[in-house]
N, CA, C and O atoms as a Tripos MOL2 file, in Angstrom:
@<TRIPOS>MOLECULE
protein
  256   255    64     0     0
PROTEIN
NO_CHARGES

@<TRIPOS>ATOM
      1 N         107.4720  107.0870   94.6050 N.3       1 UNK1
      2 CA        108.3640  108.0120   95.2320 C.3       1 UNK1
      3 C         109.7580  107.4100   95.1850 C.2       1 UNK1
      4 O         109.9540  106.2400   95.5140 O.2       1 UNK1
      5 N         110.7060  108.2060   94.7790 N.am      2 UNK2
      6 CA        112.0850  108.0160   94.9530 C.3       2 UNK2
      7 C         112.7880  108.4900   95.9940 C.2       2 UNK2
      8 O         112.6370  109.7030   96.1380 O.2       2 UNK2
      9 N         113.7140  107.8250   97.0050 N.am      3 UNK3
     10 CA        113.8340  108.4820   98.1940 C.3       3 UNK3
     11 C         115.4080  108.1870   98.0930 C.2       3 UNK3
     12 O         115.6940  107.0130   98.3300 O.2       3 UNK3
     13 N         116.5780  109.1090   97.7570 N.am      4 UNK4
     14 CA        117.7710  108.7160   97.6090 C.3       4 UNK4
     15 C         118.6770  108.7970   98.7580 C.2       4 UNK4
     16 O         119.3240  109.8300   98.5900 O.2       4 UNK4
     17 N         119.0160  108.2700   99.7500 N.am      5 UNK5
     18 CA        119.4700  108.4470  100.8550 C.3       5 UNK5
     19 C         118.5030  109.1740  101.8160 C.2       5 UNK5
     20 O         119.0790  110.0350  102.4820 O.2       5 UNK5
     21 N         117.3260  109.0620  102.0320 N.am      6 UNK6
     22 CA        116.5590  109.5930  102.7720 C.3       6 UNK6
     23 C         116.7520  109.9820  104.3290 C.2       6 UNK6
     24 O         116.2510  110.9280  104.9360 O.2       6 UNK6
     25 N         117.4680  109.1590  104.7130 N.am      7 UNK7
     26 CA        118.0650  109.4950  106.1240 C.3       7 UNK7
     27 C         119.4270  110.5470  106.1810 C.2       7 UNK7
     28 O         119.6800  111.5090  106.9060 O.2       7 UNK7
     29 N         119.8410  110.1840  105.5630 N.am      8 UNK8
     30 CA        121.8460  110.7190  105.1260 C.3       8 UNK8
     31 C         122.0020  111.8830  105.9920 C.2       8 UNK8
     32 O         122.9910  111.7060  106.7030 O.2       8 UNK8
     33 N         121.3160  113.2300  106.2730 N.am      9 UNK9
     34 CA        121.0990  113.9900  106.6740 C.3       9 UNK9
     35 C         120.7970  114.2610  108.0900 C.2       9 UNK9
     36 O         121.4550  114.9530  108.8670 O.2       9 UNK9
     37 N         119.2770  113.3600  108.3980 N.am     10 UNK10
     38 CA        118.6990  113.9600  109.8040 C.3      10 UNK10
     39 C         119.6050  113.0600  110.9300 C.2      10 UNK10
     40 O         120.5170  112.2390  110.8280 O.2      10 UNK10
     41 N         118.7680  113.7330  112.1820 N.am     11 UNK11
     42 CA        119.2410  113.1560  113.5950 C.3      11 UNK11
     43 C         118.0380  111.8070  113.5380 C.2      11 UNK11
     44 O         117.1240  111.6570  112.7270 O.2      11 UNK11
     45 N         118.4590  110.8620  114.8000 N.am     12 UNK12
     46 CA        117.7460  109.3010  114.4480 C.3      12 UNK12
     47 C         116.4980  109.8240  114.8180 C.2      12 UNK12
     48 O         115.5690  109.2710  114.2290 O.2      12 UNK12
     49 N         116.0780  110.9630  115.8270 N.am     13 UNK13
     50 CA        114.0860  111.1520  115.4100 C.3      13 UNK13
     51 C         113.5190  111.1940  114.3250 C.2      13 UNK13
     52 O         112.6260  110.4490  113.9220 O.2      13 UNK13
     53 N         114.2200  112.4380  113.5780 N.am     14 UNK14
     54 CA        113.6450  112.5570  112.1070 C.3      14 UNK14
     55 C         113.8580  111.7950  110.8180 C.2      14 UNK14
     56 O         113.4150  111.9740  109.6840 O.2      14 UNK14
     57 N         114.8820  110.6560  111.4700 N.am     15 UNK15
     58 CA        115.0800  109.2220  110.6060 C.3      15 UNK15
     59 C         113.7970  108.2510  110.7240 C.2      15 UNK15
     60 O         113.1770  107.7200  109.8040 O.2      15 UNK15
     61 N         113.5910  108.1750  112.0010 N.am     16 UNK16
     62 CA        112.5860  106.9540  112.5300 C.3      16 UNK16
     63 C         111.5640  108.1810  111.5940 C.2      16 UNK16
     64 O         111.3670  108.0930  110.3820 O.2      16 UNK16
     65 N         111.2140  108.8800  112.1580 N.am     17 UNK17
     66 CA        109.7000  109.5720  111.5110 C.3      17 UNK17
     67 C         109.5190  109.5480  109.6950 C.2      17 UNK17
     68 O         108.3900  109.4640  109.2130 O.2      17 UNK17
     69 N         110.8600  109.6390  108.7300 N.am     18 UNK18
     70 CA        111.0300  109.7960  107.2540 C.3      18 UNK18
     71 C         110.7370  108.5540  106.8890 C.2      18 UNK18
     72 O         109.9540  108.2840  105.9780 O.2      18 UNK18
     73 N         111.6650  107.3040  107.9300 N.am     19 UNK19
     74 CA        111.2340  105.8780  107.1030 C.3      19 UNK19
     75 C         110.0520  105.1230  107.7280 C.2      19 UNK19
     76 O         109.8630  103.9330  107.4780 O.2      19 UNK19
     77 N         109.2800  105.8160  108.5250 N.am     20 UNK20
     78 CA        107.9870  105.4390  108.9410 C.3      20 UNK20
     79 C         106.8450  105.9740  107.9840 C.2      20 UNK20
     80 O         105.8860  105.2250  107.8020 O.2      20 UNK20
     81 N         106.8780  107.6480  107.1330 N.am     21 UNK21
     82 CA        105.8480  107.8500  106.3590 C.3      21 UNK21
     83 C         106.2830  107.2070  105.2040 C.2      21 UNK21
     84 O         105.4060  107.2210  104.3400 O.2      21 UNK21
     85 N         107.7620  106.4020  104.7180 N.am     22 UNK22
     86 CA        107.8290  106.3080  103.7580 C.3      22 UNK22
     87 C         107.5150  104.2390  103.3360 C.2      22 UNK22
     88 O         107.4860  103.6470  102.2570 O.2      22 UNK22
     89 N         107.3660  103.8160  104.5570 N.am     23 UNK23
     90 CA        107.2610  102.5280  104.9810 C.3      23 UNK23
     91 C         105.5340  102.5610  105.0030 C.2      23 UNK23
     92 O         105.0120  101.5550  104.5220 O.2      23 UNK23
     93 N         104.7150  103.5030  105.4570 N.am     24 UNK24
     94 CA        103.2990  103.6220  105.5680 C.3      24 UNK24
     95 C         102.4300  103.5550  104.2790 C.2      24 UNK24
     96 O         101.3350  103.0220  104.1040 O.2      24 UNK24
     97 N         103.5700  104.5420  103.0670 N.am     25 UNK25
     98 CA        103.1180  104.6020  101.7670 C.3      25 UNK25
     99 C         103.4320  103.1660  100.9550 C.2      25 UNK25
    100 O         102.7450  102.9020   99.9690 O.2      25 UNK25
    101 N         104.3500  102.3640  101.3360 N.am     26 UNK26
    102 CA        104.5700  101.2150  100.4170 C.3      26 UNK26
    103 C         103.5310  100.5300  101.3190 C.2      26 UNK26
    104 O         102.6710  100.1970  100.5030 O.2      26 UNK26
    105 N         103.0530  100.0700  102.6970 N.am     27 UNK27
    106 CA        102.3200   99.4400  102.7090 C.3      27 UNK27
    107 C         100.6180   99.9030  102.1190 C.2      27 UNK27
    108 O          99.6930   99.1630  101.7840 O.2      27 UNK27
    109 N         100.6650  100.8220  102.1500 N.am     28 UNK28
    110 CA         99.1780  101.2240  101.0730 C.3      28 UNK28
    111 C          99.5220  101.2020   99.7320 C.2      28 UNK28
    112 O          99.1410  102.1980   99.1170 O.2      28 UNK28
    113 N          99.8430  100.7600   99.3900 N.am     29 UNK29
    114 CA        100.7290  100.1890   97.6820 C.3      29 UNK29
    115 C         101.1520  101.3830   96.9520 C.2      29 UNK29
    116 O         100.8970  101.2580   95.7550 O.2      29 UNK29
    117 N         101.5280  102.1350   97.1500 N.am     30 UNK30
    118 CA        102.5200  103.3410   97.0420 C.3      30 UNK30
    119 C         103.7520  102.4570   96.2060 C.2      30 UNK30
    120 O         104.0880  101.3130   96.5150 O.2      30 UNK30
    121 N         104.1840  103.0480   95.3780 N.am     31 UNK31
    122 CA        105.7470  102.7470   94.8440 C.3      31 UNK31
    123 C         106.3100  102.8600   95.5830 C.2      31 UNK31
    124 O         105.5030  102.6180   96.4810 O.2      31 UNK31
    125 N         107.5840  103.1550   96.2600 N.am     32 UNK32
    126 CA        108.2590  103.4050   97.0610 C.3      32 UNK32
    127 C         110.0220  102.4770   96.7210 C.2      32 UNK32
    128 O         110.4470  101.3420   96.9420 O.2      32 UNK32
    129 N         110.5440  103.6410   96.1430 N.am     33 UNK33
    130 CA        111.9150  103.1900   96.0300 C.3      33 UNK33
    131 C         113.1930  104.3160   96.7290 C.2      33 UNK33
    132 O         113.5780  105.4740   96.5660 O.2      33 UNK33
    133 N         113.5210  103.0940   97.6000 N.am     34 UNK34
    134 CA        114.6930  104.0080   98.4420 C.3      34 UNK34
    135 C         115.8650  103.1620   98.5880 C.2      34 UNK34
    136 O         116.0890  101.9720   98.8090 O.2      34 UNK34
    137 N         116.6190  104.3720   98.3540 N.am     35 UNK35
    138 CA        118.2450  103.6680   98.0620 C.3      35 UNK35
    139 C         119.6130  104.2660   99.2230 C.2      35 UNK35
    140 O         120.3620  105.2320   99.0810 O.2      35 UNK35
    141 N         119.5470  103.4200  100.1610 N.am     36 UNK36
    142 CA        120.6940  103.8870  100.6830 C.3      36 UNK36
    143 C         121.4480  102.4340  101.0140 C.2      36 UNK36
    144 O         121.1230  101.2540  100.8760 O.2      36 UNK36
    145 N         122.9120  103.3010  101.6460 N.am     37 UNK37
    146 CA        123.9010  102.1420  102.3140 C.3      37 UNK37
    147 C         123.5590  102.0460  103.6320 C.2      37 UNK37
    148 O         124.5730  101.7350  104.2570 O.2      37 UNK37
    149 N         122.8980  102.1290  104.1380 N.am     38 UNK38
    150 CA        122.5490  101.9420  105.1640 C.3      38 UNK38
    151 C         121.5120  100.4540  105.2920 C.2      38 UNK38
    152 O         120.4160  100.4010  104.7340 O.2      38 UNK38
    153 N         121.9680   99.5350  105.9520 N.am     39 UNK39
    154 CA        121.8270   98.1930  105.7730 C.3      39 UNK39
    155 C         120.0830   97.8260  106.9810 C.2      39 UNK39
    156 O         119.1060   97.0820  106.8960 O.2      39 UNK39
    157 N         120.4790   98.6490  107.7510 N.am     40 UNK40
    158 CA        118.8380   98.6130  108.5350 C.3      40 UNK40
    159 C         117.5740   99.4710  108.1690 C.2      40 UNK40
    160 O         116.5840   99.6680  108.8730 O.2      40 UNK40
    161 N         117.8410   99.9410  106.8930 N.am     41 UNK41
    162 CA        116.4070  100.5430  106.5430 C.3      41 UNK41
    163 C         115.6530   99.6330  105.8500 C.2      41 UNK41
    164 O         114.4470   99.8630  105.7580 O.2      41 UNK41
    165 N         116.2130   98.4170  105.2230 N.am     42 UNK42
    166 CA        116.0750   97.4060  104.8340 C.3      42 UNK42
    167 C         114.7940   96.9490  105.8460 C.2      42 UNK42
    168 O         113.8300   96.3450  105.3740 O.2      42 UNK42
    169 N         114.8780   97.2860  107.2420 N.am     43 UNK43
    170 CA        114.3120   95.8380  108.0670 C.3      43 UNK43
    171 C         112.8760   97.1060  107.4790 C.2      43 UNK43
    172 O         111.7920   96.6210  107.1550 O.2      43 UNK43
    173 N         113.0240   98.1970  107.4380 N.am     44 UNK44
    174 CA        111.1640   98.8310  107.2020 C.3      44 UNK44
    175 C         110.6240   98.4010  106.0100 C.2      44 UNK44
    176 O         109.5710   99.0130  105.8340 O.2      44 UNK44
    177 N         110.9000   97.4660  104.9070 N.am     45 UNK45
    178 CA        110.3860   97.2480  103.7740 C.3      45 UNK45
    179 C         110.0190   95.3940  103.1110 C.2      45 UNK45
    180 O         110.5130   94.3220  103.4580 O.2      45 UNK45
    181 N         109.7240   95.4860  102.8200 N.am     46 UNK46
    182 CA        108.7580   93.8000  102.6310 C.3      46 UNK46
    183 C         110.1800   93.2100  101.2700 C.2      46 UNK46
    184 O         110.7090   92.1000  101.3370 O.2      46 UNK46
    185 N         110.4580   94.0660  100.3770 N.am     47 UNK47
    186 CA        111.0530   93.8470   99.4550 C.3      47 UNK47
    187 C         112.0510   94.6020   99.3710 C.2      47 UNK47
    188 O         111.9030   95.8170   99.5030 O.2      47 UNK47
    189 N         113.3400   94.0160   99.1210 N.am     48 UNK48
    190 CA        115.1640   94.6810   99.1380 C.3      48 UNK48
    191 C         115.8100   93.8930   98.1480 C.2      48 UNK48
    192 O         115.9390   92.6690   98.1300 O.2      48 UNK48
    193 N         116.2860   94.9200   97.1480 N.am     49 UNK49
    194 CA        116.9550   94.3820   96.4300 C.3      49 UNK49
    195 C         118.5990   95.3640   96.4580 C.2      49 UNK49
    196 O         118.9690   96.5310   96.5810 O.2      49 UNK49
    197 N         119.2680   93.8000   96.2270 N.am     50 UNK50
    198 CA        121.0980   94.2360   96.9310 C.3      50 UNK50
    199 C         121.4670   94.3280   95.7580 C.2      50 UNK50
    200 O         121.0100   93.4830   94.9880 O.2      50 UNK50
    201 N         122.4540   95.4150   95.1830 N.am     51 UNK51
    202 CA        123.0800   95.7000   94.3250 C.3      51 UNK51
    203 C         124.4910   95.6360   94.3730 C.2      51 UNK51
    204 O         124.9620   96.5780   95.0100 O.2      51 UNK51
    205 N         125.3600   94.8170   93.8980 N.am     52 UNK52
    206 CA        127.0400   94.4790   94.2900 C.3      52 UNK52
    207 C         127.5860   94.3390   92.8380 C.2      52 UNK52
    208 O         127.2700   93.5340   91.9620 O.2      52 UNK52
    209 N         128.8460   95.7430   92.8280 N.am     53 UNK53
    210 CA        129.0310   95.9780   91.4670 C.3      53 UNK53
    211 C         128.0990   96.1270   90.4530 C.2      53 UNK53
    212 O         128.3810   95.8930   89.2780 O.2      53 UNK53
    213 N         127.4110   96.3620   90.6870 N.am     54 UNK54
    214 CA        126.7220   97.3250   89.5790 C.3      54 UNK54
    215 C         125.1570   95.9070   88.8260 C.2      54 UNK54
    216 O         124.4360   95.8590   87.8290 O.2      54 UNK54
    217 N         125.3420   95.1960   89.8560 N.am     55 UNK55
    218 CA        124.3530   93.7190   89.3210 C.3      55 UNK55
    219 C         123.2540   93.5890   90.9490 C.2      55 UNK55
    220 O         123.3840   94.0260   92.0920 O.2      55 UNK55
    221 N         122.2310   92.7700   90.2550 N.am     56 UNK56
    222 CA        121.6520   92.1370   91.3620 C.3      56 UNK56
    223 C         121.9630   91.3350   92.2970 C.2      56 UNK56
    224 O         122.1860   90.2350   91.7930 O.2      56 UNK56
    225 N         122.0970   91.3180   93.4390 N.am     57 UNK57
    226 CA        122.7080   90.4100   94.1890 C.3      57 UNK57
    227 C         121.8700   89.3980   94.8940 C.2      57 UNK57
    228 O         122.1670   88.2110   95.0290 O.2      57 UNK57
    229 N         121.0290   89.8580   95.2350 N.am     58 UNK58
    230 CA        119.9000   89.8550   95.8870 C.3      58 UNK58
    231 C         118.5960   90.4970   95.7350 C.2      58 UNK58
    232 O         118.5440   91.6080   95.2070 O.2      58 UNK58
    233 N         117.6630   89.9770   96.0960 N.am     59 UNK59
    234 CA        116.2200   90.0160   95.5060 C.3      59 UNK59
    235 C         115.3700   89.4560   96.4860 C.2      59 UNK59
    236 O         114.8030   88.3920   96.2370 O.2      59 UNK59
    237 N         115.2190   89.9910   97.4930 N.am     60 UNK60
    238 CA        114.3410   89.4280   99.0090 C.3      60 UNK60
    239 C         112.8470   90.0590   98.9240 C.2      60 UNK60
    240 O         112.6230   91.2540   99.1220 O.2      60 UNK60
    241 N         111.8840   89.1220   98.6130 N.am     61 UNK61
    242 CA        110.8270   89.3390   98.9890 C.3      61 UNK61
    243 C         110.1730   89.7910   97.4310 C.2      61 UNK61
    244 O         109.2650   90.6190   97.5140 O.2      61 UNK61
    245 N         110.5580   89.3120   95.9440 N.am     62 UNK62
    246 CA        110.4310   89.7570   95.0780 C.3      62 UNK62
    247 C         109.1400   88.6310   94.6520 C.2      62 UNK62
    248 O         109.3980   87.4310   94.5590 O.2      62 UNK62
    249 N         107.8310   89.1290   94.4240 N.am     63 UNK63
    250 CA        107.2680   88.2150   93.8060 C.3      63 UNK63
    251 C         107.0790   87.7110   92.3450 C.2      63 UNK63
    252 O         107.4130   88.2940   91.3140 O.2      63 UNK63
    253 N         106.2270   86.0170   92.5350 N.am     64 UNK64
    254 CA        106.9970   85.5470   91.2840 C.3      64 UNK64
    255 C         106.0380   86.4160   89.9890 C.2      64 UNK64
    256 O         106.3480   86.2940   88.8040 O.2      64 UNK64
@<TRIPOS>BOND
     1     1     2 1
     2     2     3 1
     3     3     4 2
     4     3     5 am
     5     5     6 1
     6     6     7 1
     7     7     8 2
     8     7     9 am
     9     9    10 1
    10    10    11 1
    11    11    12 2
    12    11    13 am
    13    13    14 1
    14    14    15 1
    15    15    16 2
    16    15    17 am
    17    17    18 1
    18    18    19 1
    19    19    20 2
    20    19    21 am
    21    21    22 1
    22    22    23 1
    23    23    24 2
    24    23    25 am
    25    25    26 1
    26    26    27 1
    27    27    28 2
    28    27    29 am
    29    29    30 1
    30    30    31 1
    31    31    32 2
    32    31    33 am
    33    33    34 1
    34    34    35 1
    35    35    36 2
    36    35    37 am
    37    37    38 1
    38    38    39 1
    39    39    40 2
    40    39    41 am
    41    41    42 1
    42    42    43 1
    43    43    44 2
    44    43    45 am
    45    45    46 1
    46    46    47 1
    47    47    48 2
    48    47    49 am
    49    49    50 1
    50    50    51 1
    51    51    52 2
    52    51    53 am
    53    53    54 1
    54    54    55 1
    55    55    56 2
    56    55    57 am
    57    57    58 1
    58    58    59 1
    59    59    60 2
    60    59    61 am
    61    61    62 1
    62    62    63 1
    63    63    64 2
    64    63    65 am
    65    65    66 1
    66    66    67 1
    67    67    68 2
    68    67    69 am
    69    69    70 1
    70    70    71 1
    71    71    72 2
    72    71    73 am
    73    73    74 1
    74    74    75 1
    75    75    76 2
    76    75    77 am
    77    77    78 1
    78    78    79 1
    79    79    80 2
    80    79    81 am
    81    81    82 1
    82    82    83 1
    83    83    84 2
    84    83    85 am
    85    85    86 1
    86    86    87 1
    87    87    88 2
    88    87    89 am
    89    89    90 1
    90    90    91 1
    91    91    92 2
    92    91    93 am
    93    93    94 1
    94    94    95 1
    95    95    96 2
    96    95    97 am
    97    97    98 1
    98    98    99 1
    99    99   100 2
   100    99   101 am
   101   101   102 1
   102   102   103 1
   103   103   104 2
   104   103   105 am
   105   105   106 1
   106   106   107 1
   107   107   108 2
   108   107   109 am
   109   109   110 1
   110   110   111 1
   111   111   112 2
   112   111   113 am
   113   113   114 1
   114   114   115 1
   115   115   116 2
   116   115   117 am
   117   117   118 1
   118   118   119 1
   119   119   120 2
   120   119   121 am
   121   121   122 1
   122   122   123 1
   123   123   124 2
   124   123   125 am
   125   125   126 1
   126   126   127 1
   127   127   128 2
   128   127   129 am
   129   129   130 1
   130   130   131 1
   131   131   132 2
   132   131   133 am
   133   133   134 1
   134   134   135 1
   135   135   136 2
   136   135   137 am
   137   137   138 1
   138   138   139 1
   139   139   140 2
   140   139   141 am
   141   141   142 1
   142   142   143 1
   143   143   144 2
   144   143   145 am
   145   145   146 1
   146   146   147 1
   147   147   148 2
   148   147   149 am
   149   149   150 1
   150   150   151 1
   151   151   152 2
   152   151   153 am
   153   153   154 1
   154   154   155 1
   155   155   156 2
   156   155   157 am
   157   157   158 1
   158   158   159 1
   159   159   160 2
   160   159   161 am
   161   161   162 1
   162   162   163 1
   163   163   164 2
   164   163   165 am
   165   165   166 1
   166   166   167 1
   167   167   168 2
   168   167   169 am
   169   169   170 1
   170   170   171 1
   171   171   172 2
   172   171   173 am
   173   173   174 1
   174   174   175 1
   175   175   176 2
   176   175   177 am
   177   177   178 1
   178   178   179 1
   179   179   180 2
   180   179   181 am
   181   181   182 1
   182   182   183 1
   183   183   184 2
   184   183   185 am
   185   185   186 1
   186   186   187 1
   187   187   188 2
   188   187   189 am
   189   189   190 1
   190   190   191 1
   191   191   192 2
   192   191   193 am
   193   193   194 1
   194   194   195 1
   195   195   196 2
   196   195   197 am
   197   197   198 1
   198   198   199 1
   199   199   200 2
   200   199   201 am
   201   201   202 1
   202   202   203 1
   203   203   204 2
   204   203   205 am
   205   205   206 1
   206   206   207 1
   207   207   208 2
   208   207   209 am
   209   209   210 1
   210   210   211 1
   211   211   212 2
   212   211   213 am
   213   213   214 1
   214   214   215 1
   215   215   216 2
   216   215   217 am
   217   217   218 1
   218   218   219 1
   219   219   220 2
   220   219   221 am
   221   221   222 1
   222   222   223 1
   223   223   224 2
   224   223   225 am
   225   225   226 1
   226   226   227 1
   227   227   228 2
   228   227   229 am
   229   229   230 1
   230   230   231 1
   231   231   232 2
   232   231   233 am
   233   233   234 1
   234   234   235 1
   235   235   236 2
   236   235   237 am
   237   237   238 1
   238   238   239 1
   239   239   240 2
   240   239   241 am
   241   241   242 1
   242   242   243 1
   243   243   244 2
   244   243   245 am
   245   245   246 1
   246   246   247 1
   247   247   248 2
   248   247   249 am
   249   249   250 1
   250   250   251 1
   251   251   252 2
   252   251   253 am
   253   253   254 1
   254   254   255 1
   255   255   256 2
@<TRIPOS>SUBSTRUCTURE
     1 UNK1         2 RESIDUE 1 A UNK
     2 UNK2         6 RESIDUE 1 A UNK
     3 UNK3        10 RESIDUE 1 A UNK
     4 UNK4        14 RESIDUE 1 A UNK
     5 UNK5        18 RESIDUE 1 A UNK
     6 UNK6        22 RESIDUE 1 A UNK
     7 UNK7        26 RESIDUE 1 A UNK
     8 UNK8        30 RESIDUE 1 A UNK
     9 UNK9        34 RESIDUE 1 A UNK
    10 UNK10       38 RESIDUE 1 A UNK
    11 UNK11       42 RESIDUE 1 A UNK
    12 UNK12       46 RESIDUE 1 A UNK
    13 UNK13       50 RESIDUE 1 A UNK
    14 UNK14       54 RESIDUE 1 A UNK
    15 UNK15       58 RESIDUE 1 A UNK
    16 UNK16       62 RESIDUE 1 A UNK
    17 UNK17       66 RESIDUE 1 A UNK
    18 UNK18       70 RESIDUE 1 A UNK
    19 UNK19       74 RESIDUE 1 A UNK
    20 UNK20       78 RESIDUE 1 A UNK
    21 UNK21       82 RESIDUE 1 A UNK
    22 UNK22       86 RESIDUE 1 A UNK
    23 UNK23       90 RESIDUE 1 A UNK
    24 UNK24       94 RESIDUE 1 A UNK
    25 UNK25       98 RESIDUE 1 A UNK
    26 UNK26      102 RESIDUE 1 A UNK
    27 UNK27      106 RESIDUE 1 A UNK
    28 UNK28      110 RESIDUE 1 A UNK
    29 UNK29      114 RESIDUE 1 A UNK
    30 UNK30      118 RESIDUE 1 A UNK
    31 UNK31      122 RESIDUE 1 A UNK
    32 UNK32      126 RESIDUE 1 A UNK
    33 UNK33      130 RESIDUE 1 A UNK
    34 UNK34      134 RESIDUE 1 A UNK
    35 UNK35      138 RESIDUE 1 A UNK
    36 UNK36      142 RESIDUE 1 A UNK
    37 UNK37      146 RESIDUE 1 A UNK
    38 UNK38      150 RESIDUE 1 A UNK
    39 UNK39      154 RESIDUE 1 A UNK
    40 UNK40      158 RESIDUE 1 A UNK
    41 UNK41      162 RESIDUE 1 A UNK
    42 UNK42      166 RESIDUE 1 A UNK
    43 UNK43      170 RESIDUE 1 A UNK
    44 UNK44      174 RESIDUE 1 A UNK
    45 UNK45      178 RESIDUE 1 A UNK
    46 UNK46      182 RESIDUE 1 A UNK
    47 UNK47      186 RESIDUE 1 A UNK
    48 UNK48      190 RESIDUE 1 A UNK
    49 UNK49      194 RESIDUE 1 A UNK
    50 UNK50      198 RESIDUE 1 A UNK
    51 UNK51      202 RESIDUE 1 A UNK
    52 UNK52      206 RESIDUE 1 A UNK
    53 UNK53      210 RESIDUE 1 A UNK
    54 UNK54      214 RESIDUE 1 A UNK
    55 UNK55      218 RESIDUE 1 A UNK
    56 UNK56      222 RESIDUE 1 A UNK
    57 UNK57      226 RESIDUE 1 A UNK
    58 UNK58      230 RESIDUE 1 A UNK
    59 UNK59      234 RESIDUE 1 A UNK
    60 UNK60      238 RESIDUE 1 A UNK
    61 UNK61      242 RESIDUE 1 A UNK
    62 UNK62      246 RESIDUE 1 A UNK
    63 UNK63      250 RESIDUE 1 A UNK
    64 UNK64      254 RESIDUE 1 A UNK
């Protein structure tokens, strides 16, 4: 699943509830790629990768 700003939109209930089914599916090994600027959706996911200028910046939780 691709989730492009998944929050951008709702009020913080229907935020907590979007990155909870979408945090439920990566832990049952679901793909799960979501991209926002929003720096605390980060804390719902095992693996974050930071993108600065257009490169990797970061790579948290990437296995080897």
């Amino acid at each position: 699943m691709i989730a492009d700003e998944p929050t951008g939109n709702l009020d913080s209930e229907n935020s907590a509830r979007a990155l909870a089914l979408l945090a439920g599916l990566a832990r049952d090994g679901k793909t799960v790629i979501t991209v926002s600027h929003e720096r605390d959706i980060a804390a719902h996911f095992a693996r974050v990768v930071t993108l600065r200028d257009g490169r990797i910046a970061d790579d948290s939780g990437a296995r080897a």
